[in-house]
N, C-alpha and C positions, 0 to 999 in steps of 0.2 A: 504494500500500500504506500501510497504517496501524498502529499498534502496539498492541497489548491489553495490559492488565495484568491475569494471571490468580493467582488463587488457589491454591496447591499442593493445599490441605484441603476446596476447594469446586470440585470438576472443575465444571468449564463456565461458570462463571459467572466473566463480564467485569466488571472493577473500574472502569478506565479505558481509553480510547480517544485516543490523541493520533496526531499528525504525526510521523513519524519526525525525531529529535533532539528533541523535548521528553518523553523518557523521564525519569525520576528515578531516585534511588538508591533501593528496596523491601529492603525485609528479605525474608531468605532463603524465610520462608513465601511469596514472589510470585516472578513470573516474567516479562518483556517477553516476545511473540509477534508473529508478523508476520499480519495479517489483511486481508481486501479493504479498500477505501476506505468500502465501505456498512456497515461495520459500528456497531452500536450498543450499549450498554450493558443494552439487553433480549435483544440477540442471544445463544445459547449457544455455545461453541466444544468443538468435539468433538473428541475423543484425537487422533484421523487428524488434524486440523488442519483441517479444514472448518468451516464456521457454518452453525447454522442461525438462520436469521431468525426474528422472535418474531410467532404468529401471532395476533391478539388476536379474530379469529374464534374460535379454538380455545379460548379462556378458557371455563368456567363461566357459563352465562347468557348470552352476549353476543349468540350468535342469537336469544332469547327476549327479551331487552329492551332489547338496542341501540337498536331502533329506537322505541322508545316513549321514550327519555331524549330523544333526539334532535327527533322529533317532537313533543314538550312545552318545550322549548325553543323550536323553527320556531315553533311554535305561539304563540307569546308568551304574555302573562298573560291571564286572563281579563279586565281590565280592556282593556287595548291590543282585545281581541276584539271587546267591549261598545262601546267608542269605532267600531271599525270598522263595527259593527250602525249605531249612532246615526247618522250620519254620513251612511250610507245611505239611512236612513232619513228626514233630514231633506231631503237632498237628492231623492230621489225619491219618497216619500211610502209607498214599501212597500221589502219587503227582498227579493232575490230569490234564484233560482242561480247570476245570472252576475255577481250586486255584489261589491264589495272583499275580506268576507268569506269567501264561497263559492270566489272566486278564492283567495285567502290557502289555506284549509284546502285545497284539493285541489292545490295546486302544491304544499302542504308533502306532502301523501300521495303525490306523482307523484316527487318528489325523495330521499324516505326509505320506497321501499316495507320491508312486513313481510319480505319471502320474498329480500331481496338486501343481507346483511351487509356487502357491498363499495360497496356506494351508498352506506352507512349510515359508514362508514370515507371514502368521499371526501367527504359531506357535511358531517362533523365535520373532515375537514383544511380544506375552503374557509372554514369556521369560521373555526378556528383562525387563516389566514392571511389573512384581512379584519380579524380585531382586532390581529393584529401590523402589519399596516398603516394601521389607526386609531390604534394607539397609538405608530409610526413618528411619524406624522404629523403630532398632537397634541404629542410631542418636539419637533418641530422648530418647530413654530409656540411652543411656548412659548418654547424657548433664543433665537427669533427676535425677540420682544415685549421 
């Protein structure tokens, strides 16, 4: 279990999330509450004392162009694309379906289809947690040097 800090004047909305005993003193407007271990700071917490978790499918737009932010990113820049053409091309004299390129674009479209918001949601956490491990990593090789 973990503890929330709630709002008196904003039902549902979570302020702070700690470890039981690192609560603080809050003015009277807030309240300590006891909530599962998963909870987060986007989570809602409802009268009855249940959560619900924060669905970011459910957002505005995010089935319409999730997966286009994401896919332009996979995607790299058009230069990185144009280096990949070149490359190609120098090495085998044409460019084809199944060169670097072609491979590039269709793994990034196999990886982030349009029609599955939850691929598009696990493809931005592997994101996410290759650059916390690049920048892990880069930390330690520098405190290391």
């Amino acid at each position: 279990m973990l503890k929330a800090l709630l709002h008196n004047q904003e039902p549902g909305r979570i302020c702070e999330v700690v470890t039981p005993g690192n609560e603080f003193e809050v003015h009277e407007n807030f309240q300590w509450v006891d909530v599962p271990d998963d909870t987060t700071l986007v989570d809602k917490y409802n009268p009855d004392g249940t959560i619900t978790k924060f669905d970011q499918t459910a957002l505005p737009g995010f089935r319409e162009y999730a997966y286009q932010i994401a896919r332009g990113i996979a995607y790299q820049s058009p230069g990185n694309q144009l280096d990949m053409l070149f490359h190609e091309l120098i090495a085998t004299g044409s460019i084809s379906n199944t060169g670097t390129w072609a491979t590039h674009i269709a793994e990034v479209k196999a990886n982030i289809p349009k029609d599955d918001p939850e691929a598009v949601i696990a493809w931005n956490q592997a994101q996410v947690a290759a650059f916390q491990a690049a920048a892990q990593t880069a930390t330690t090789i520098s405190i290391a040097s």
